[in-house]
Each structure stands twice: as C-alpha cells, then as structure tokens.
C-alpha positions as CSV (number, residue, x, y, z in Angstrom):
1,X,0.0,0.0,0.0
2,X,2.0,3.1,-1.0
3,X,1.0,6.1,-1.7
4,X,2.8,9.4,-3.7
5,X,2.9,11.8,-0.7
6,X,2.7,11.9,3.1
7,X,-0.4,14.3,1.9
8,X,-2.0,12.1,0.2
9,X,-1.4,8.9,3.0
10,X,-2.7,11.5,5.3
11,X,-5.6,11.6,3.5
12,X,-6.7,8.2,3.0
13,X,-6.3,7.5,6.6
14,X,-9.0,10.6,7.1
15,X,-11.0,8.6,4.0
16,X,-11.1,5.1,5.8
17,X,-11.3,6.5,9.5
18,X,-14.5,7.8,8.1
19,X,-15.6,4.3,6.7
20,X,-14.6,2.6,9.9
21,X,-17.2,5.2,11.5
22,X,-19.8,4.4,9.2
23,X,-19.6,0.8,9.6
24,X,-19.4,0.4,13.0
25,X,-22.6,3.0,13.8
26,X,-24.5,0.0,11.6
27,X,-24.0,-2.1,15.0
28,X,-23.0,0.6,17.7
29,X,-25.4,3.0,18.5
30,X,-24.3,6.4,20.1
31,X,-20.3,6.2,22.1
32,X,-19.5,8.5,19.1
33,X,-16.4,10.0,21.7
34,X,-15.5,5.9,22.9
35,X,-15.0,4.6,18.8
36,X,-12.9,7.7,18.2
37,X,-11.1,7.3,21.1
38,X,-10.8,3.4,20.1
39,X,-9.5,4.4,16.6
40,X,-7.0,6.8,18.0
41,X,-5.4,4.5,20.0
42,X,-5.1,1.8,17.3
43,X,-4.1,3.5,14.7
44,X,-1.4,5.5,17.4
45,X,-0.2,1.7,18.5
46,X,-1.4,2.3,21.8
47,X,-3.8,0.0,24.1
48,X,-7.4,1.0,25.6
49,X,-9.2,0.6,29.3
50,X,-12.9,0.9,28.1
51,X,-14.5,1.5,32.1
52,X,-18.4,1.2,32.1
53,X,-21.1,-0.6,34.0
54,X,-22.1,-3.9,32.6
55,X,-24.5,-3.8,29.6
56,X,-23.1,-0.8,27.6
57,X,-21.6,-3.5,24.8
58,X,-18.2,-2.9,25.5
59,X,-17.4,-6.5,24.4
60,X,-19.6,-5.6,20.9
61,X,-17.7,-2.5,20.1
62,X,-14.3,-4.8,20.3
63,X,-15.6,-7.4,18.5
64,X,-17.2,-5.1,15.7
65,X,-13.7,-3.5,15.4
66,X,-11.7,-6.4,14.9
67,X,-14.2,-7.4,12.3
68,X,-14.4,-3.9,10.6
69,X,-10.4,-4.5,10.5
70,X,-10.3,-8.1,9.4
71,X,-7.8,-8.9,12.4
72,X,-6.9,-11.9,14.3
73,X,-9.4,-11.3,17.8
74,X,-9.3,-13.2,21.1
75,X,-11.6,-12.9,24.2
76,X,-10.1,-13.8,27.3
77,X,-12.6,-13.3,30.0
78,X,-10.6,-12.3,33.4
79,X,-11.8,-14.6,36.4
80,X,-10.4,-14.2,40.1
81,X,-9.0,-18.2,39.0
82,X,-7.0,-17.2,36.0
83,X,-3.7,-17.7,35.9
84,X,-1.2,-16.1,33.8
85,X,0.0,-19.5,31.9
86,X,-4.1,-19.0,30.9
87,X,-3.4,-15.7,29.0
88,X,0.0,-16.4,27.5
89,X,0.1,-20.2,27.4
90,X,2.6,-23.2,28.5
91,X,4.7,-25.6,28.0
92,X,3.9,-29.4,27.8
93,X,6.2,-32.4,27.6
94,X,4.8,-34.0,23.8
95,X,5.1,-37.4,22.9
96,X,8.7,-37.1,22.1
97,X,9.8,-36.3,25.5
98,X,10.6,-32.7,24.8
99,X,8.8,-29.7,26.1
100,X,6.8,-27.4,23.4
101,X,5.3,-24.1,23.7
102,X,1.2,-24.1,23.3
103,X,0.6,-20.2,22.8
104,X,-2.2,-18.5,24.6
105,X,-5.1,-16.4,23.6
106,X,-2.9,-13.6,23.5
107,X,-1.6,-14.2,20.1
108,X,-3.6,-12.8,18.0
109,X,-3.9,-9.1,16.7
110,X,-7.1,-7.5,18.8
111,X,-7.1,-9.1,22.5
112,X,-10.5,-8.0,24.3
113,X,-9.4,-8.5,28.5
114,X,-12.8,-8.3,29.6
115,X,-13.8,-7.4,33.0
116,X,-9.5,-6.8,33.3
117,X,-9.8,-6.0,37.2
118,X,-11.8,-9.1,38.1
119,X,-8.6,-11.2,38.3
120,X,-5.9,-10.8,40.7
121,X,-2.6,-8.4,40.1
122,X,-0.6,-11.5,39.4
123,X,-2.8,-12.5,36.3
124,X,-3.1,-8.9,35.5
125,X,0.9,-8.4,35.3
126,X,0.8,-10.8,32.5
127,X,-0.4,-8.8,30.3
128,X,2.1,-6.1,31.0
129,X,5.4,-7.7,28.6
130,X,2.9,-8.4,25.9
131,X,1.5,-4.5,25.7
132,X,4.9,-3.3,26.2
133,X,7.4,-5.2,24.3
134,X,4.7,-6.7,22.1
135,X,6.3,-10.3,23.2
136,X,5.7,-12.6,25.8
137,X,8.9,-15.1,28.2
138,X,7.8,-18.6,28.6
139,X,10.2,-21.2,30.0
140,X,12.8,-18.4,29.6
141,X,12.3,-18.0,25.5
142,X,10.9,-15.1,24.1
143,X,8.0,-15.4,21.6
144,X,7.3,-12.4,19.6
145,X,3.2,-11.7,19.1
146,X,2.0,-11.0,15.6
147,X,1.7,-7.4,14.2
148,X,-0.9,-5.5,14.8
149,X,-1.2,-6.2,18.6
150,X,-3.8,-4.4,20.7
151,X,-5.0,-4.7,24.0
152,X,-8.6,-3.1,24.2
153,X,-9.1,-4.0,28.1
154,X,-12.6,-3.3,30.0
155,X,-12.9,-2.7,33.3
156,X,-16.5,-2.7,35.2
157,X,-16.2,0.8,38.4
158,X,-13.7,0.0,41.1
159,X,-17.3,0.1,43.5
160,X,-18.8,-2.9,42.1
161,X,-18.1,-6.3,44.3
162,X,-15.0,-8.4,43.1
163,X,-12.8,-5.9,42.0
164,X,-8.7,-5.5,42.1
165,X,-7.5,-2.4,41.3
166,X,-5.4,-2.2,38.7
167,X,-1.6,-0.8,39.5
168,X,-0.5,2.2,38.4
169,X,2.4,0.4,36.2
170,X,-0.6,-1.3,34.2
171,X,-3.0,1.8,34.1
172,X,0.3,3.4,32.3
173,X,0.6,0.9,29.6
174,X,-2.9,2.1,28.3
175,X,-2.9,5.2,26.3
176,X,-6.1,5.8,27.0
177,X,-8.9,5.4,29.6
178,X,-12.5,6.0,28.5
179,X,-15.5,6.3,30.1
180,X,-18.8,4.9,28.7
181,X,-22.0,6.6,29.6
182,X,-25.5,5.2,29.8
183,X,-27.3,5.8,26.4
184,X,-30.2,8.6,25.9
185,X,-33.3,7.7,25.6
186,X,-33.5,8.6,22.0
187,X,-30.2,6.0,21.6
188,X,-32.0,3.0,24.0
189,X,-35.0,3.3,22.1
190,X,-33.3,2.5,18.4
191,X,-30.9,0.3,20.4
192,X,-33.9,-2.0,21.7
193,X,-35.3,-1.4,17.6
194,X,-32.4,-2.9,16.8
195,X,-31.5,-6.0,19.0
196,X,-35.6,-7.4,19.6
197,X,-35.8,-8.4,15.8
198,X,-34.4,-11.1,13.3
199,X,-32.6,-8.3,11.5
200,X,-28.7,-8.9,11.9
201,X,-26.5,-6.0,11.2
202,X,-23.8,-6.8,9.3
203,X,-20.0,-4.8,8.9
204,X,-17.7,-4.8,5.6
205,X,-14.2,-5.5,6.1
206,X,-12.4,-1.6,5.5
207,X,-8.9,-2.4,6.0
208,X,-6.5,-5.1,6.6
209,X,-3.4,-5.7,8.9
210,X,-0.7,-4.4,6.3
211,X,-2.5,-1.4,5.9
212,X,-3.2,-0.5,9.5
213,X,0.6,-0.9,10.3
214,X,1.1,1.2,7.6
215,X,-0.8,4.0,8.8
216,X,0.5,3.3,12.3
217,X,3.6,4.6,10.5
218,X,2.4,7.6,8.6
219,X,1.4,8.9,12.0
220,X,4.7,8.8,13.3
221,X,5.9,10.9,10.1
222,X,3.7,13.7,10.7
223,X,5.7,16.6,12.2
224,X,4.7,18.6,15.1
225,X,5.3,22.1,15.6
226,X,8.2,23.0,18.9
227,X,5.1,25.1,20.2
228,X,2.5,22.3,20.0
229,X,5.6,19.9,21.7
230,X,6.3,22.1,24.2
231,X,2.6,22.6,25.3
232,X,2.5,18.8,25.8
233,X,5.2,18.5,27.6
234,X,3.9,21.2,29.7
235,X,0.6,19.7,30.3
236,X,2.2,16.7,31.5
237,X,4.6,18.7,34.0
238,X,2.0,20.9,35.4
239,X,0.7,17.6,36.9
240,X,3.5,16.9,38.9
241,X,3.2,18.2,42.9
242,X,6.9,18.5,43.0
243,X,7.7,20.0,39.5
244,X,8.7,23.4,38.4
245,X,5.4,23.6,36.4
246,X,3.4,22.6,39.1
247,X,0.4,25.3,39.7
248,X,-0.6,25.9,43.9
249,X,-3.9,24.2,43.2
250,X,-1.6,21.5,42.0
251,X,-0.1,20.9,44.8
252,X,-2.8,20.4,46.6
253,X,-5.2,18.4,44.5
254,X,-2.8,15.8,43.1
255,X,-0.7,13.3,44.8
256,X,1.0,11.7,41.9
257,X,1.7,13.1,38.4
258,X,1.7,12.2,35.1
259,X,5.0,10.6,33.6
260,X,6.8,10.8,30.1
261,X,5.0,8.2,29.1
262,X,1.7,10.6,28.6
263,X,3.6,13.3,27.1
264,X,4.5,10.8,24.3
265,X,0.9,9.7,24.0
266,X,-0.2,13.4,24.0
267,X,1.9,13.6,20.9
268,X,0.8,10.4,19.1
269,X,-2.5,11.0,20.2
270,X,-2.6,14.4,18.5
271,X,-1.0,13.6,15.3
272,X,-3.7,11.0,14.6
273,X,-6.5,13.4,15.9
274,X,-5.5,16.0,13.5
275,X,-5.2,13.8,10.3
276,X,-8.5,12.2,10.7
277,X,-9.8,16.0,11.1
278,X,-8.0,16.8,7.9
279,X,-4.9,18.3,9.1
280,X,-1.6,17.4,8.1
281,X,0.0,18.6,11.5
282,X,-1.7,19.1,14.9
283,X,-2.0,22.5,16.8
284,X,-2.6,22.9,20.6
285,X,-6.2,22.3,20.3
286,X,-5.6,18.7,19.2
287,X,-3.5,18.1,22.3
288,X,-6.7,19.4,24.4
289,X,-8.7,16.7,22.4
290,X,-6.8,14.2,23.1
291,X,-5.6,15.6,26.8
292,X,-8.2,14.4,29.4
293,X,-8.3,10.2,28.3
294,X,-4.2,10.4,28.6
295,X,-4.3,11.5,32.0
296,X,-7.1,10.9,33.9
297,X,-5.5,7.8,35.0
298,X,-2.4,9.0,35.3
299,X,-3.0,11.4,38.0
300,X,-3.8,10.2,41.6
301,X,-6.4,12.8,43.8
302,X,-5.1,14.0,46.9
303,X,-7.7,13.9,50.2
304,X,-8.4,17.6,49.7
305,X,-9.6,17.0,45.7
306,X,-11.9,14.0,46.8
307,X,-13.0,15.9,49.8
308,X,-14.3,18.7,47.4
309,X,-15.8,16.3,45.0
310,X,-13.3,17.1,42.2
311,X,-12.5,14.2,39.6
312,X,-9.8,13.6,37.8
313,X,-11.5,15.5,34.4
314,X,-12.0,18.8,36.2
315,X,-8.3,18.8,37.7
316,X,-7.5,18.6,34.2
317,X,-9.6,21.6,32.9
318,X,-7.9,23.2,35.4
319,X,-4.6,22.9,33.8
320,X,-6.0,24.3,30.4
C-alpha cells in the first residue's frame, strides 16, 4: 500500500477513519467519543481501558472492530482463578519427550481483557510484557506476538463487588482510559429497535493488517510544531506536585503526576487526531482533544480533591 505523498497517506487515513465510523454506527449506537477514542489508540499503536457498568456492549464494540479491521481477535474473559500460563500459554512435555510451547489467547492481533480488574494483580501483570514489548517469556524463550497487537481491556467501576484495582504500572501501559456513559433515551429506544428483531447488522471488512501498520507509520511521520511539543510536555509537567510547572492548586489536589510516558501519547494521540480532522500537522487544540483520556488515569487525587468532589476530568480543565 504506498501512496505518492505523506499528503496524500494522510488523507486516505482521514477517507477510511470515516468508513470505519460508518460501519461500526451499523451495530453501535451512540459512544461516538469511545470509537474515536478506540481508533485513536489503534491506529497510534497504543492499548485501551474501556470502564463502564455492565451492559453498555463494551465487548460488541471490540468485537465489531476487529471485524471492521479483518484482524486476528481473542476474548479472554478475566476470572479471580485465571492464571497467567491461561493468558499467555505453557509448556507441555509431547510425545517425544521434549517440552513445546502451546501459545495462549494472547496471540492474536485485537485481545478483548474483559472485565480486566476481576482477576488478581498476578494475572493482571501478565499482560504487562505483551503491551509493552509486544512479546511474551515462557520457560525463559521469548516469543514475539504478531503485528498489529492491541489490547482493548474493559474494566467494570472499582465500586462494584469483586474488583482489584489495577496498578498504576498497568493503568500506564494504556494510552487511554474512556468512560462509557448510559445511552439517551432517544439511543435506548433504536438500540432495543435494533436487538428485539431477526434483522442482523452486518460490517464490511475496510482495511487489513498491512494497511493498518502502515498508517500506524504515517502517523509517526507527521511533524509537530516545537510550540505544540512544548505545550504537551507542559501539560504533563503541570501535573506533577513537586515540578517546576506545578500550579498551587496542583499541589494540593494531586498526589501523583503524570509521567513521560503521557507526554508521548499526547503527541501520538494528536497527530492521529489531526489527520483524521483533515490536518496534516496538529496545533494545541488537538492536544486538548486528546488531553483528558491520557491522563485521567495517570493522576492520583489528593484527600483535599476527593473531599471537594473534584475528579480527575476537572483537575485537568484546570490545567488548560
């Protein structure tokens, strides 16, 4: 898949982000904010915490992705039993007396970890070398994971019963952390048109695993502006209690900052943002768009910020 300019790539990522769109509203009603979020991260080479009550078809929206994609998709449903040789496979002694390697769900390109915090931090952690290095250690040998790998994770409100908490090393491996709302009524209503009758909604296939690496690329080649880099940068230091950047209220809403980490995802984040908006570099506004799902869970509340009621979203219109 080549194309004559970086222009003209650019463009026919905008073209088939808008495709994507179109198909997926055939199945997914509403959570117009979650798929572009979803894109984003997939098409920035990043992972995704989808956090919702049961019910909002978190699982459906993976699933019509992968499908939309025509990639490799595995469901691993996180239990408080799993254990990590369950996610990323094990050895066996064969017939011949010698041990082989039986990979895990894991391999594959889209990996849905449903309900993610249901399962204890041990089982969690094995995830961690898979989104990072995009390999996984058994037995001591290194097996690398086919390309594209995602890990689209969700995780039901640290409230509900049977919940773990997911570290703050594992939060970081996501590049983004969105929220999904209840529908409106207007949404419920064709949502309930739509599931209650033999009519099946059905996706075309858009693009294909060569392609989406691709683009992964031509995202990286976009160039950013040394204002736009520096704001990011910023953002990301102004979170920090001990920083130089650090504003009073700062210092006494936050416990914990965000790391570089964030910064780079700011960047990513808002050169894919502004391509599939029909720019061909992003400006400070695109870092904004792209701000609040970086670092929400990147920033820990101090005492004094839950005491006033203050989330993590308006902290962060506060450093705006």
């Amino acid at each position: 898949m080549q194309h004559k300019s970086d222009v003209e790539a650019a463009d026919a990522l905008k073209h088939a982000y808008q495709q994507i769109r179109s198909e997926i509203s055939n199945v997914i009603v509403g959570q117009d904010e979650v798929v572009k979020f979803v894109l984003i991260s997939i098409f920035s080479n990043g992972h995704c915490l989808l956090v919702g009550v049961p019910g909002l078809a978190k699982t459906l929206l993976v699933q019509t992705v992968s499908q939309v994609l025509d990639l490799g998709f595995n469901r691993i449903q996180f239990t408080p039993d799993l254990m990590p040789s369950d996610i990323i496979g094990s050895e066996i002694l064969g017939e011949d007396r010698t041990f082989k390697f039986i990979p895990g769900p894991v391999f594959s390109n889209i990996i849905l970890a449903d309900e993610i915090n249901r399962t204890p931090p041990k089982t969690q952690a094995a995830l961690l070398e898979a989104m990072q290095e995009k390999s996984v250690t058994a037995a001591g040998v290194t097996h690398k994971l086919s390309q594209p790998f995602f890990v689209l994770a969700t995780q039901n409100p640290i409230e509900q019963e049977g919940t773990y908490p997911l570290p703050e090393a594992q939060l970081d491996r996501f590049m983004f952390k969105v929220s999904l709302n209840y529908p409106s009524f207007k949404e419920e209503l064709q949502i309930v048109k739509n599931t209650t009758s033999t009519t099946q909604q059905s996706v075309s296939k858009i693009l294909n695993a060569e392609q989406i690496i691709y683009f992964q690329q031509l995202v990286r080649n976009i160039p950013v502006a040394d204002n736009v880099l520096e704001y990011a940068v910023k953002l990301v230091a102004k979170t920090r209690p001990d920083g130089e950047f650090a504003a009073p209220q700062v210092k006494r809403l936050l416990n914990w900052g965000a790391g570089p980490r964030a910064s780079q995802f700011l960047i990513l984040g808002a050169k894919c943002h502004a391509v599939i908006n029909g720019k061909y570099s992003p400006d400070i506004e695109d870092v904004q768009a792209v701000s609040r799902p970086i670092l929400s869970h990147r920033i820990v509340r101090s005492y004094h910020a839950e005491a006033e009621g203050l989330s993590t979203d308006d902290i962060i219109e506060q450093l705006f």
